[in-house]
N, C-alpha and C positions, 0 to 999 in steps of 0.2 A: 406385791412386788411392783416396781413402778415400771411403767415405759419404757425408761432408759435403761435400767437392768436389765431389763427384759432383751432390748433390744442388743446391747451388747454383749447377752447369753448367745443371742442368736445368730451375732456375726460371724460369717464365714472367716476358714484361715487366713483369707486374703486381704482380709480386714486388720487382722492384729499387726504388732508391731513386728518387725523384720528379726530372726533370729540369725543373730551371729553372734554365737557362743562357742564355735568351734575354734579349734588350737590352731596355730597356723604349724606347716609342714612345709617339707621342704620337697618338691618334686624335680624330674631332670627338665628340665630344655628340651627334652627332643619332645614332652608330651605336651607343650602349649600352643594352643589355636587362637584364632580369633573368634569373639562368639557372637552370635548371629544376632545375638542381645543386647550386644553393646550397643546403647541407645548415642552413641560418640560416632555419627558418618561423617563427617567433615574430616577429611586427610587435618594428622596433628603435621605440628610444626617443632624446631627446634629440637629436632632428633638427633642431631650429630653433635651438640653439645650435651645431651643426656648421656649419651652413648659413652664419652668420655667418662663423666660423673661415673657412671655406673661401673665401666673397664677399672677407673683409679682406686672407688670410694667402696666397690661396691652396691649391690643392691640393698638399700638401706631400708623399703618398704616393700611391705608384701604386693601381688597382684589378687584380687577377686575372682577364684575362676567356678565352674562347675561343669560336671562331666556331659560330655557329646555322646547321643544315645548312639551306639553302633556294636557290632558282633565283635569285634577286635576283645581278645582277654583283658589287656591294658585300656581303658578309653583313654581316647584325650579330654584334654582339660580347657573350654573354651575362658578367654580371656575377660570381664564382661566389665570390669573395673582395674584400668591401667595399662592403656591402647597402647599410651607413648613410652610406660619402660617397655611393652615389649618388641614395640617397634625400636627402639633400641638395641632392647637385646637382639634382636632379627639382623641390627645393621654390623652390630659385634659378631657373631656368625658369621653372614656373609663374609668377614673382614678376615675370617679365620682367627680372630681376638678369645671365640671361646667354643667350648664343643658342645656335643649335645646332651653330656651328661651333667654339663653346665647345674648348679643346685639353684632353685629359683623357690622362695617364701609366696607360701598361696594360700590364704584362707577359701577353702571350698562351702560353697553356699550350695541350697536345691536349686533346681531349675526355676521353680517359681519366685523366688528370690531374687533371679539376675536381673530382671531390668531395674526396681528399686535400688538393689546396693549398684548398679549399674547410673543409673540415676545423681544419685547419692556422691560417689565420689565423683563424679565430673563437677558437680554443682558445687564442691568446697573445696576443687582447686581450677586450673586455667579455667577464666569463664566459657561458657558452651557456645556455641553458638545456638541464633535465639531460635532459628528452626527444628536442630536438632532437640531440643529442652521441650517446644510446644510436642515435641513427636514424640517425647520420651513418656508427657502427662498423657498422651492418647494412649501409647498401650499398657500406662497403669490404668487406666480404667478399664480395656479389655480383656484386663487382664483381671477383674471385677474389681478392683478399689473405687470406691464413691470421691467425688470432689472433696466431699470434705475430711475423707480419712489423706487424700492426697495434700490439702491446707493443712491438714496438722503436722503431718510431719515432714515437711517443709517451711515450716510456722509460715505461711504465706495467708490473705484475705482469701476467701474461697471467692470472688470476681477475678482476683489474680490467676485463680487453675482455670476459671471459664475463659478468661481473653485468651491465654494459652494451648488451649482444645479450640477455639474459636481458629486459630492460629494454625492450629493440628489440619486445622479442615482446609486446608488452599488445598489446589490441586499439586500434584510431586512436581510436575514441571516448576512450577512457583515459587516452592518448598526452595528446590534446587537453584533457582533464580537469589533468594533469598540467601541461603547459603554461601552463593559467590559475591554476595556484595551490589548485584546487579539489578534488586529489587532494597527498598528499605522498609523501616519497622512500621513506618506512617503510610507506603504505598501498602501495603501487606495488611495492615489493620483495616482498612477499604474497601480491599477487596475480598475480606472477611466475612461483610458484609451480605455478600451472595453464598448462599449454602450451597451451590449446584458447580461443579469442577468446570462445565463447560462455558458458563456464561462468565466466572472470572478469565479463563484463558481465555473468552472471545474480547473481555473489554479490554485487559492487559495487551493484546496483540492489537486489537483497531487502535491503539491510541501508540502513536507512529511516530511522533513529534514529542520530544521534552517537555517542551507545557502540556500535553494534552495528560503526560505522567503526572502531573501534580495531585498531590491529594485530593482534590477541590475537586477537579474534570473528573477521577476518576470515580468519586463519590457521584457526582452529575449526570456521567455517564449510568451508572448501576442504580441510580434513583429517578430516572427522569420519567418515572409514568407515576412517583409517589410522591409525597408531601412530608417535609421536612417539618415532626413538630416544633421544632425550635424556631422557625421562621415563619411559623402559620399561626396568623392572627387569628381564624376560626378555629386551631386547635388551642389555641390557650383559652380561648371564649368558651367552647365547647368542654375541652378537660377530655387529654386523653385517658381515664376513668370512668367518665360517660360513655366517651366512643368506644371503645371496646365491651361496657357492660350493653352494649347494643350489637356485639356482633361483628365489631369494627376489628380488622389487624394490625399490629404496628409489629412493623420489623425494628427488634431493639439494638442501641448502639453499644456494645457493651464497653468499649473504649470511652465513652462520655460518663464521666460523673454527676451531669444533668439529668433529676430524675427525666425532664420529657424529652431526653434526646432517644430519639426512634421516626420511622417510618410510617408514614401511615397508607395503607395501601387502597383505602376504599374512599375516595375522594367526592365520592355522589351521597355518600353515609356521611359523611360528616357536615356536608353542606347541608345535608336534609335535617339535621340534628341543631343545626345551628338556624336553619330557618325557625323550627319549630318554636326553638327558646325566643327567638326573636318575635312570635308572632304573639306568644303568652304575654310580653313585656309591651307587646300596640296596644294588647285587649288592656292592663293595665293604666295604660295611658289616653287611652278613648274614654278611661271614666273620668278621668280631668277636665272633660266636656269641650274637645276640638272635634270639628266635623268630619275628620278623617285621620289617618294614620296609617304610616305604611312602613315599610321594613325593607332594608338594604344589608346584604353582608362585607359591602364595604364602602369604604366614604369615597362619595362622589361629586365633587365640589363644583365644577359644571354643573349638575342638574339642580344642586340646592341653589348658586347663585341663578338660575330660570325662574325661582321662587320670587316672591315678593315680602313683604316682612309686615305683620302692625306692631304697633308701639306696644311697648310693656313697663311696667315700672319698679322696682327698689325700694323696698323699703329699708326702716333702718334697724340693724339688727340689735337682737335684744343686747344687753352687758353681759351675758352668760356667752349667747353666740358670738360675740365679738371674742370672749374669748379664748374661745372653741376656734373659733377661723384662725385667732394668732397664734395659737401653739402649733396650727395645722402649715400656717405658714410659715412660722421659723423654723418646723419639721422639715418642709421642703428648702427652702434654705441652705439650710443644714448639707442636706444630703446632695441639693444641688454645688455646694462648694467642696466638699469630698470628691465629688467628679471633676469639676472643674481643676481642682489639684491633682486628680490624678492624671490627669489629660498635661498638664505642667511641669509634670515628672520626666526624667532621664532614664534613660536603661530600657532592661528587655521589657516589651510587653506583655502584661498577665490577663491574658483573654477572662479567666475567669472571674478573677475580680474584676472587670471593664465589666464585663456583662450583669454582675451583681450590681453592683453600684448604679449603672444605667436601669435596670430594672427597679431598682427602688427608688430613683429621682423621675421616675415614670407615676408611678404609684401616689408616690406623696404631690406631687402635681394633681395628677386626678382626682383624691382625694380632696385638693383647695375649690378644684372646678367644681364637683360634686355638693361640696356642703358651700355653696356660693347662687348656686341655683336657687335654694330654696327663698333667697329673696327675693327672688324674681314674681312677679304677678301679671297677669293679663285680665282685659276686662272679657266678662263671660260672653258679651253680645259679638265682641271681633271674634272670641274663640270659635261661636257658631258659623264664620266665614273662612277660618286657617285651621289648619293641621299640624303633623308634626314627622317628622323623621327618626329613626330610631335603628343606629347601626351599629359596626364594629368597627374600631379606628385600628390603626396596624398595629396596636399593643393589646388588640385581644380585648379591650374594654369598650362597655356599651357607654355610646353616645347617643344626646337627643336634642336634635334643633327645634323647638318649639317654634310655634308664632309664625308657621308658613305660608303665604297663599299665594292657589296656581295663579297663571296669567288669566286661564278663562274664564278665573272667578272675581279677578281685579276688576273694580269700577269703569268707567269708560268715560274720557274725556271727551266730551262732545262739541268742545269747541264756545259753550252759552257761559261757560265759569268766568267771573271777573277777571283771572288771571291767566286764561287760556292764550296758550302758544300762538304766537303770529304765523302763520305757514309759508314759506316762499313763496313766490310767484311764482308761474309756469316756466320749466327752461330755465331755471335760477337754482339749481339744486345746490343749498350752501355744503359748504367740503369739510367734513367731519373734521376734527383736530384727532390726528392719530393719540392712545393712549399715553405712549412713550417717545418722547424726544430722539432724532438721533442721535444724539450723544449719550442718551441714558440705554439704547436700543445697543450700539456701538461697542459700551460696557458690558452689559447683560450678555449678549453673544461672544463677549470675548472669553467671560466665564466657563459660556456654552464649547464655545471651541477646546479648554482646555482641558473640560471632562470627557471630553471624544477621546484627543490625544492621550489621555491618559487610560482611557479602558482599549482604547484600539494597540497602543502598546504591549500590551498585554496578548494579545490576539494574533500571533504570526499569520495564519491561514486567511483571515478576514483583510488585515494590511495586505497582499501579495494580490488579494482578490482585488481590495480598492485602487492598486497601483495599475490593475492590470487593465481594469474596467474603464481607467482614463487613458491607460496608451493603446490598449485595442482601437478605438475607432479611430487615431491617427495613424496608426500603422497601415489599417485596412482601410483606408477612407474612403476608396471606392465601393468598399460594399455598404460604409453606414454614409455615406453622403446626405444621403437627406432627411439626415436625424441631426439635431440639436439637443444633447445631454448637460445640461448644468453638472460640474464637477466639483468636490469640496475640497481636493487631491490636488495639490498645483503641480504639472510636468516640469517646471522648467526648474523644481527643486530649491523651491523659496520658503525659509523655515517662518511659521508665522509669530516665533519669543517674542520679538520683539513688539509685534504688534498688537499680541496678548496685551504687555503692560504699559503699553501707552496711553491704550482704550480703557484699561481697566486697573487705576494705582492699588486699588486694594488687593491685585492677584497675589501680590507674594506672601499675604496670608493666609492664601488658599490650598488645600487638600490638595489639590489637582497639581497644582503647580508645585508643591515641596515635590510632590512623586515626580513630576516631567523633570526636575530639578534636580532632584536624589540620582535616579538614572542619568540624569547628563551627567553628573557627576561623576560615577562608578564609570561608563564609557570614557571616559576624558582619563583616568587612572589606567585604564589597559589598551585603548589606541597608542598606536607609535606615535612619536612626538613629528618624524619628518611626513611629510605627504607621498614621497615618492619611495618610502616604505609603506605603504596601505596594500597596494594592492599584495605583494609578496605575502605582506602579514595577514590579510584576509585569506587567503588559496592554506592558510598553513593552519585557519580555525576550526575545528568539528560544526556539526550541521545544528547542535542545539544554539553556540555562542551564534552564526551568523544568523539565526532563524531570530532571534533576539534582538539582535543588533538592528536588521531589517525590520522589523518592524517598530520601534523606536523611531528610526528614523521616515521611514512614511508618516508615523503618526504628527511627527513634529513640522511635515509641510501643510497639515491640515488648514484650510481657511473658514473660517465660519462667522466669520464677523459680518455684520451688516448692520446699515444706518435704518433699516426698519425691521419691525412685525409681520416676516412675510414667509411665506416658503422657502424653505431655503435645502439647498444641498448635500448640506451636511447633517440634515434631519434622515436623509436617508443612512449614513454610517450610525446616527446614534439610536435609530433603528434597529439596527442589524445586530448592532452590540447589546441594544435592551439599556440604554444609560441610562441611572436614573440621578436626576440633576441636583434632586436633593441632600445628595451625599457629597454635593460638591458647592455648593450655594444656599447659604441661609441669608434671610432677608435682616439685615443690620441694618443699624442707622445709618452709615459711610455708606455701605453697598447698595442700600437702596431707598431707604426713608428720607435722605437727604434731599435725593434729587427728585422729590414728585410734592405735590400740592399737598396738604392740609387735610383734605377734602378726601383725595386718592389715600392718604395713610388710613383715616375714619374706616375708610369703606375696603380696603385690607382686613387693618383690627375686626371689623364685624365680618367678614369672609373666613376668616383662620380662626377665628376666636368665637366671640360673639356679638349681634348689637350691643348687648348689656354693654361688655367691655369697651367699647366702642365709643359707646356712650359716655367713658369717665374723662375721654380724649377732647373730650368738644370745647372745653373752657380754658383748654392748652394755648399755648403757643406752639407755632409749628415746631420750634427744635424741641421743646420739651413734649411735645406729641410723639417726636421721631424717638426721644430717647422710649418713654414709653412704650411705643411701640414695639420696641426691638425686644422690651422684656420681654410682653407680651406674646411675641409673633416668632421670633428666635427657633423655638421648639418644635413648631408645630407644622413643618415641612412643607409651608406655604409656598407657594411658586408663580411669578410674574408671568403674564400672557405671554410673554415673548419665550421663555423658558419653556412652558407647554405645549407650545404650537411644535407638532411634530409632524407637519405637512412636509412633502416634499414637493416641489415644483415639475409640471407637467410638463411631459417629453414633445419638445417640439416634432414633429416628420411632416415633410413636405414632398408634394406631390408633384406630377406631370405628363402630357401623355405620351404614350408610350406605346406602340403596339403591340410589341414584343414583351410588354410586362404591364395590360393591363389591369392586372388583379391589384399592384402595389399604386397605382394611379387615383389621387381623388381629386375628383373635377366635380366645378361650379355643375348640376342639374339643366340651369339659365342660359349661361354663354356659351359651356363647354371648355372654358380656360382652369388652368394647374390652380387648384387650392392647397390653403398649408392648414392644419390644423395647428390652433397656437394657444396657448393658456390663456386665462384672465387678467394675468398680473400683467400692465402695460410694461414692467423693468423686462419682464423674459422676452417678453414682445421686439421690449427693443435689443435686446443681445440677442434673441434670431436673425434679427438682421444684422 
């Protein structure tokens, strides 16, 4: 006999199908209850036009009932399927419309029966509401049905009864939140997420403000000590399949149809799993005969350009390679213009496919990178002088910069070479030409300024702080007097649009700017048209629209433009908000290959890319170098000095003495006169004074 016979010998009553074979009958009125079963708690509606129906037409359908255990000779008969005729009939009664020996059609089921056929007819007619349904699938299984005796006869996916019981599990408070409309299906599925009743009511309650309700904060909230495998470049590298046959936890999302979408809770186990893989793949690469090798879990473009580079060379690939690489690159092609149509497209956005599509124009790229290496060559004797790098780039795939070497292994110019540097005189120190022009600095920072605006819009609590941070010390001046705060925040309520696209004509086909522009938008459709209806129509908005509105427009007096590479003020908001710039600036020809040397695009191309690459540039012409480039460089979330520099500029305070407050006094050691403590940068230097 097999398994499955076997197994279905063995299942309990509670397992088979629901018998309702019995005749319907007709009982009075006076014996009908409500039954405690009825998995239907949401008050129905539309009872006074049933009530009608029922008084004209009669009752045309039976009710569901079965009997209420009690001493009484007659039980009553709890209701368990058809709330609303009898809350009808209840309001015919009341009406004196009908009496109690009123005849009411009831097919009687056992008790064990009622919440199924209780179930059952709520589900094929007014739809349930979704709390009451997830509570109905909870106490068919305590009441021992298995999920998947519950997916069959309901023809539903058995993930469909798990998100459901997932759903079963909020705390009643939430449940009941949910019910009235005052939580939704996407906050509720979030906060699902936490199997423990108190820590959902505690994120539910601290999150005070409308935005911090958004799916996103509240997910953020309930996850901020774990690692999101869908955004964890060391969990795609590693595989959560490794990490867990090591021991590792993920909290699963059962709402994601991503197999990796889950939690991972052990964030020291995965890094350690991810070293290890990493260090197997140095040993590998030490036999290629470089002097050293070393292993990073993620790419750090600072330390590799501290590196120096030797020459390597290309050869030329066989006719079979050649056309191996071109399938590999009309593949990526391909798949790179699927995306790019998708991105071209109108209508709703389909995350899922966005994310597919981007994932596979990831793959087939790396792929081209990958079988492109191999014509790469170095000679053995520099190899015994460089090393190599060997990390994870943020899509989870290993990378390897060959052809490294440190500074302390770099040769040393000693001045005897034919071509050795002439050195300045003493007291003649020549003045470096900054990287970037002010005008291409001017640009760049305007970009900069508009991904502030755009994530600090976002952020009511952070705008209220940065508003508040620049009117405090005017209001209080006497107690920060002798403090000097560069501000990014202008008080005097000057929006910086325009000076966005003055400085920078390519902004309006930027990310940052459709959103600041989208929003101006949607605000320009629900402001009053007159000014001297503002404030009236403000005092008469809830605290979510003005919390909204405010910070919108804080974020729109942002200033952050500046004519150099320096510390700047607004590094401190895009701090606080975590901006990351590359979601708002890609290195294009217009936006940036244009306007810099020849020389500067080369030594990009070999920074984002590779020398190899780098190297196909050199026999270019500048524009055709910059077009080049932009293929090249587009992707790879390269970013200009000026864009990285996330210094904030030092807080001036100035001193003097004082007797009465010698502790906040700093004086010259020498003369005993007031000193100021003041930055490096001559510009702060000179707006101190």
């Amino acid at each position: 006999m097999s398994e499955d016979v076997q197994s279905n010998q063995a299942a309990p009553r509670t397992e088979r199908s629901i018998e309702t074979k019995g005749r319907i009958e007709y009982v009075p009125y006076s014996r009908l209850c409500l039954s405690p079963l009825n998995v239907r708690k949401k008050q129905p509606t539309g009872i006074e036009s049933l009530a009608e129906t029922i008084y004209e037409q009669g009752l045309m359908q039976n009710l569901v009932v079965h009997e209420i255990k009690s001493r009484a000779k007659l039980p009553k008969l709890g209701v368990c399927a058809g709330q609303r005729r009898e809350a009808a009939l209840d309001l015919l009664f009341a009406q004196g419309r009908i009496t109690k020996d009123y005849p009411v059609p009831v097919l009687i089921v056992s008790e064990g029966e009622a919440v199924a056929a209780s179930l059952i007819e709520n589900r094929e007619r007014e739809p349930m509401c979704i709390a009451d349904e997830c509570v109905a699938f909870r106490l068919l299984t305590e009441e021992g049905k298995s999920v998947a005796h519950i997916a069959a006869l309901f023809k539903l996916p058995d993930v469909a009864v798990r998100r459901a019981l997932k759903i079963a599990n909020l705390a009643p408070s939430l449940l009941d939140l949910l019910r009235d409309d005052r939580l939704d299906y996407e906050q509720a599925k979030v906060l699902a997420l936490a199997d423990d009743h108190a820590t959902q009511e505690r994120v539910w309650s601290e999150a005070s403000n409308d935005w911090q309700r958004r799916p996103s904060e509240l997910r953020a909230a309930l996850t901020k000590a774990e690692i999101d495998a869908r955004d964890s470049a060391l969990a795609k590298f590693v595989g959560l399949d490794a990490y867990e046959a090591a021991g590792g936890r993920v909290r699963r999302d059962l709402f994601s149809d991503d197999q990796n979408a889950g939690y991972i809770e052990n964030a020291e186990l995965l890094h350690r799993l991810a070293t290890d893989r990493l260090i197997e793949l140095s040993q590998t690469l030490s036999a290629e005969g470089w002097s050293w090798t070393e292993c990073r879990t993620r790419y750090d473009a600072m330390e590799i350009m501290r590196h120096g580079r030797i020459q390597s060379t290309t050869r030329e690939p066989t006719k079979a390679e050649k056309t191996e690489l071109a399938d590999l690159t009309k593949r990526r092609d391909a798949v790179q213009a699927e995306l790019d149509a998708y991105y071209d497209e109108e209508g709703e956005a389909d995350e899922d496919r966005c994310e597919r599509l981007e994932a596979a124009a990831t793959a087939a790229a790396y792929a081209v990178d990958q079988y492109a290496e191999r014509f790469e060559s170095f000679d053995p004797d520099d190899m015994k002088k460089a090393g190599a790098f060997v990390y994870v780039d943020e899509d989870g795939l290993v990378c390897i910069e060959r052809g490294l070497v440190r500074r302390e292994d770099a040769p040393v110019n000693t001045g005897n070479e034919p071509h050795a540097p002439v050195t300045a005189s003493r007291g003649q120190t020549p003045k470096a030409k900054p990287l970037h022009g002010e005008k291409l600095c001017r640009r760049l920072t305007a970009h900069r300024t508009a991904a502030v605006q755009t994530e600090l819009a976002q952020q009511p609590t952070v705008a209220l702080a940065a508003l508040m941070y620049r009117m405090i010390p005017v209001v209080f001046r006497e107690l920060y007097e002798r403090a000097h705060i560069d501000h990014a925040v202008k008080i005097e309520v000057q929006t910086a649009r325009d000076a966005l696209v003055s400085n920078a004509d390519d902004m309006a086909e930027r990310v940052a700017w459709k959103a600041l522009e989208g929003q101006r938008e949607n605000w320009a459709q629900i402001l009053p048209r007159r000014a001297d209806e503002l404030l009236a129509w403000l005092l008469q908005q809830d605290p979510g629209v003005m919390s909204s509105l405010f910070s919108f427009c804080v974020a729109a007096t942002v200033d952050g433009i500046s004519n150099a590479d320096r510390p700047h003020p607004v590094n401190e908001l895009a701090n606080t908000l975590n901006v990351d710039f590359a979601r708002y600036w890609t290195p294009t020809r217009t936006a940036y290959f244009e306007h810099v040397s020849k020389a500067r695009i080369e030594a990009v191309v070999s920074e984002a890319v590779s020398p190899q690459v780098a190297g196909e540039l050199r026999g270019m012409k500048k524009d055709d170098a910059a077009a080049a480039a932009e293929l090249r460089v587009t992707d790879s979330g390269w970013l200009p000095e000026v864009l990285r520099n996330r210094e904030v500029p030092k807080h001036v305070t100035y001193g003097y003495s004082d007797d009465n407050d010698e502790e906040e006094a700093d004086t010259d050691p020498e003369t005993g006169e007031a000193a100021a403590t003041v930055s490096d940068d001559p510009q702060d230097e000179a707006e101190a004074v």
